[in-house]
N, C-alpha and C positions, 0 to 999 in steps of 0.2 A: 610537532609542537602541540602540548595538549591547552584545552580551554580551562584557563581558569574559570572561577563561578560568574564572577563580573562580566567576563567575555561571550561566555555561555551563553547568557542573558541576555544580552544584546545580539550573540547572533539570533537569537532563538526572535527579537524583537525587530531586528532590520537584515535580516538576513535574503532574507526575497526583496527587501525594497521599503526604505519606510512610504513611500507612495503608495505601493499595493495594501500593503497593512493601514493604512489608516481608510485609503475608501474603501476595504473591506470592512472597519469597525465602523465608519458610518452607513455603510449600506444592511448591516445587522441590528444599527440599532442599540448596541451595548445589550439587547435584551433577547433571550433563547426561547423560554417554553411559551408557546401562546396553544388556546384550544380552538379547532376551529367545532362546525357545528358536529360534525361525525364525531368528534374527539379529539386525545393530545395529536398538537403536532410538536413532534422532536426533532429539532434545530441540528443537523448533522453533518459538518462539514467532509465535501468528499473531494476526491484527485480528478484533475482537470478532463482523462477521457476514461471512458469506460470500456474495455474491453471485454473479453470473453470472460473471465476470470471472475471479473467484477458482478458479470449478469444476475449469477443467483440473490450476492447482496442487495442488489441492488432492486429487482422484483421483491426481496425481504421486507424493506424501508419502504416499499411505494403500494405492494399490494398484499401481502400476506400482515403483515403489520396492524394493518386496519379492518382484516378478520380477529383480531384478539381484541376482546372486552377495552371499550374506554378511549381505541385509539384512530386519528387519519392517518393518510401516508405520510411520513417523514419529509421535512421540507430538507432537500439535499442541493446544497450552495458551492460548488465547484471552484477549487483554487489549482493551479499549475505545481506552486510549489510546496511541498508537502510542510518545510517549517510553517508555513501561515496557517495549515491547519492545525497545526500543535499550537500555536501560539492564539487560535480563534477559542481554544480549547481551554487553557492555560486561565485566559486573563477572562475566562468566564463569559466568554458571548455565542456561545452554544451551549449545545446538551453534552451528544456524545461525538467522539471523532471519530471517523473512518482513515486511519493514517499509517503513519510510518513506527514503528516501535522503538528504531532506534534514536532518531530525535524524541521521543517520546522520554525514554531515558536517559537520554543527556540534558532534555529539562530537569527529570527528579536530580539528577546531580546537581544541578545549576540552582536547584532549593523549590520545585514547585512538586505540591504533592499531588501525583496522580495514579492512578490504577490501572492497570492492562485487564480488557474483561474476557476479552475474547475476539475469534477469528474473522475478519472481511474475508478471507482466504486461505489454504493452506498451500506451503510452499511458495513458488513463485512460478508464471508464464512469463517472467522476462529472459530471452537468449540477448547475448550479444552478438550485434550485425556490424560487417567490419568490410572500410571501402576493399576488396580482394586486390585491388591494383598493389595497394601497397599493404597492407597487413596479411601476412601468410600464415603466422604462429600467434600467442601470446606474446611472447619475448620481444614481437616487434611494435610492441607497445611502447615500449625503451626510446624507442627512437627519436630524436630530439624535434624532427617535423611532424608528430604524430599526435593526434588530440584526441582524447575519449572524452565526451560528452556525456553528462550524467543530470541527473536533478539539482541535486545538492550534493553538496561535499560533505560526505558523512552518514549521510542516508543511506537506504538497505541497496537503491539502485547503486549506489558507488561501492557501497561495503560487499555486495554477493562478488564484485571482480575480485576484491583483494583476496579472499584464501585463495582459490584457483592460481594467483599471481604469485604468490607465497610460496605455494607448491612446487611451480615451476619455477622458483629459483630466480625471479622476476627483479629489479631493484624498483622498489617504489616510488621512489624517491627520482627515477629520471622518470617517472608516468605523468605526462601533462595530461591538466582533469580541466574541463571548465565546467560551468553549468548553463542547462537549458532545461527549464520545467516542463514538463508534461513528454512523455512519447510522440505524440503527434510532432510537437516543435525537435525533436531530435531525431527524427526522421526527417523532414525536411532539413535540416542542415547537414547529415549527411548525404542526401542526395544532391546537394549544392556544391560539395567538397568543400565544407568549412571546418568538417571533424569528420575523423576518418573510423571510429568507432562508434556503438552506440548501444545502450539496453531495452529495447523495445519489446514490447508483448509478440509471441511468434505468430498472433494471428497478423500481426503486422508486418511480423518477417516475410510471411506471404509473399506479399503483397511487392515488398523494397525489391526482392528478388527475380520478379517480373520485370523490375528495370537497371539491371545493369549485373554488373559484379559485384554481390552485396551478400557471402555466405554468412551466415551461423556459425560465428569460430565458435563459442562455448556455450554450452546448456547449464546454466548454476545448479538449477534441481538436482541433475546429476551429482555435482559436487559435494555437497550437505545431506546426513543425516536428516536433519530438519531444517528449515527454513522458514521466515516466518516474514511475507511482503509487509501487508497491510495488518492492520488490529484493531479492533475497539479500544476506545480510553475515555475515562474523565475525571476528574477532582475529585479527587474524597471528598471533599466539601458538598458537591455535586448529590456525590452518591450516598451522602449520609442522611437523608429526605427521604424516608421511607417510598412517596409514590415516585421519587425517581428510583430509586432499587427495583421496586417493580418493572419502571419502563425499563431500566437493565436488563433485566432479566426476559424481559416479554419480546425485547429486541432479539436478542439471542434467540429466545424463542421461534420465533420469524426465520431465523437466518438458519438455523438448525434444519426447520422443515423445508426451507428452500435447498438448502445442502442436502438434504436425503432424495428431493425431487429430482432435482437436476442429475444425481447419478445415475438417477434408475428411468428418466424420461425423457427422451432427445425430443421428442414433438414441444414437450413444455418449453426445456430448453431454448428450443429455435425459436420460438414465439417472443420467448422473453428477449433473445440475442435481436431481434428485429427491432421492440420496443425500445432497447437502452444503449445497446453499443452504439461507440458515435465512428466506430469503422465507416469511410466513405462507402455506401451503398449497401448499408445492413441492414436499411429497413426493406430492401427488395433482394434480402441474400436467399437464394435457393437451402435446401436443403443440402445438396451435395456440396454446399460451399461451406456451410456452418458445421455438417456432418467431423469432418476431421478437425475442426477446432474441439470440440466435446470430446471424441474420440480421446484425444490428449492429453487434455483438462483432467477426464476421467480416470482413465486408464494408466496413464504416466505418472503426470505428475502428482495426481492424489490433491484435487483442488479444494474437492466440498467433503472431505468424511463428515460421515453422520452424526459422532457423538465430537468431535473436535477434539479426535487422540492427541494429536499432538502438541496443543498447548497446555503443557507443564513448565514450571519453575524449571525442572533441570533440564527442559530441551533450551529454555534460555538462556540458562548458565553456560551451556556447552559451545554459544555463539560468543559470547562474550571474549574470548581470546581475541575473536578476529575483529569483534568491535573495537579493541585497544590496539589491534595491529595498524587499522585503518586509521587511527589518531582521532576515531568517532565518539569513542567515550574513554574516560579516565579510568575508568575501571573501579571505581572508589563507591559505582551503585550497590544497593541491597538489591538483586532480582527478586527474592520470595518477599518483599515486602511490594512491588509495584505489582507484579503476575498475580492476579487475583482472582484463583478458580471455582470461588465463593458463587459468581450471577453466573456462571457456565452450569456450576452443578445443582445449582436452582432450576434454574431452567431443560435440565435433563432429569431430576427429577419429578418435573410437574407434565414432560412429555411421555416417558416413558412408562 
């Protein structure tokens, strides 16, 4: 069943909860840019844990950021579920997001006009961990006592199962989905046996794995061409402010040089993985423990390229099938009107 615009809009407004949404808009204030004395601070809302993936962004917005002219670290304000940060975004009580793309686009559907700038990440470190007792295949997803747990219905953590599930001939439509935001919280309900699937970051998979029967049925990476978790976004309106262009662009800037660092410097890397990841016991993780998280990052799944190959218009078009297969977006969006590689190629101009 697809979202009408009315509908849209209201999931996009009460869909985590009109509770959490509103003392989120009282604890922001209704108001984004403030400067503190070093410089701006940009108002950024991020996903409730930070994992491996997230690291380089994330040293981006706290300490590379406020090496470039004019700026302090990013105040970064943590929500579980990814609509409430399109929606912190949306109704203007931040700057820039750190989120999801695909709610990101079923707002511009639903009538809100925003811009995709560029990458938190490329690809994705989410696998799916799956209780082993009872899920052996994908197909045993079907099963009518069986529940995969995701963020949101609709978002990229529900949307990377569906091609895979497609592929394999899967019926959708017997897949019970509920939601739990954030990784942390869906890990803990599968190891509770309240859901017997889950998409967790693999540095997480680790970890589930050390207790019980809890394999790695699928690697999404694998699956896709391209793949796209997390993204910059914000308002045209936003970015129509000449000094907010700049901080577009100087942001990217940030995350750029953090992307080039992070592949080529596991020491940095580790230092940073101690600093941000909220992995239980990251701030005293060894090296040989963080070693094969980067390894991966790097080497696999292609997390941080240095110029951000892969955010083009047509690597987004090319998702959009499975966006509509999922019932996640109507398909009725303009992609090269939201993908806007205008503050990416600004900021690879003024780096290179």
């Amino acid at each position: 069943m697809m979202l009408s615009r009315r509908e849209a809009m209201k999931a996009l407004a009460f869909g985590a909860g009109a509770g959490v949404l509103g003392e989120t808009m009282l604890s922001l204030g209704g108001r984004s840019s403030v400067w503190a004395q070093g410089g701006r601070v940009l108002d950024i809302p991020v996903v409730g844990f930070t994992l491996g993936i997230h690291v380089p962004s994330m040293a981006a917005m706290k300490e590379i950021l406020p090496t470039l002219p004019g700026y302090a670290a990013a105040k970064t304000t943590r929500f579980a579920s990814q609509r409430v940060i399109t929606q912190t975004i949306v109704s203007g009580s931040g700057d820039i997001g750190a989120g999801d793309p695909i709610i990101t686009m079923r707002a511009a559907e639903a009538g809100a006009d925003v811009k995709i700038i560029g990458l938190v990440f490329n690809s994705t470190s989410l696998v799916f961990v799956v209780n082993g007792n009872k899920v052996k295949q994908l197909q045993d997803l079907q099963k009518p006592d069986t529940v995969v747990a995701v963020n949101s219905k609709g978002d990229f953590t529900h949307v990377l199962l569906v091609g895979p599930l497609l592929k394999r001939g899967v019926d959708l439509s017997k897949v019970t989905v509920v939601e739990i935001g954030g990784s942390g919280g869906r890990t803990k309900a599968l190891l509770a046996g309240r859901v017997d699937a889950v998409p967790v970051h693999f540095d997480q998979a680790f970890d589930i794995a050390k207790q019980g029967n809890y394999p790695v049925l699928l690697d999404p990476a694998k699956e896709y061409k391209a793949w796209f978790g997390e993204v910059y976004f914000a308002t045209t309106e936003w970015l129509k402010k000449p000094e907010n262009k700049r901080a577009a662009v100087d942001l990217l800037k940030a995350n750029l040089l953090a992307f080039r660092r992070a592949s080529k410097d596991f020491a940095w890397f580790a230092d940073e993985y101690r600093k941000y990841s909220t992995n239980e016991g990251a701030a005293k993780a060894p090296d040989d423990t963080i070693k094969p998280v980067w390894e991966i990052l790097v080497k696999q799944v292609d997390a941080f390229p240095g110029a951000m190959e892969s955010f083009t218009v047509q690597n987004f078009k090319d998702l959009v099938p499975v966006y509509k297969a999922a019932e996640a977006l109507e398909g009725k969006v303009d992609v090269a009107k939201i993908v806007d590689r205008t503050y990416l190629d600004q900021a690879l101009k003024e780096l290179n």
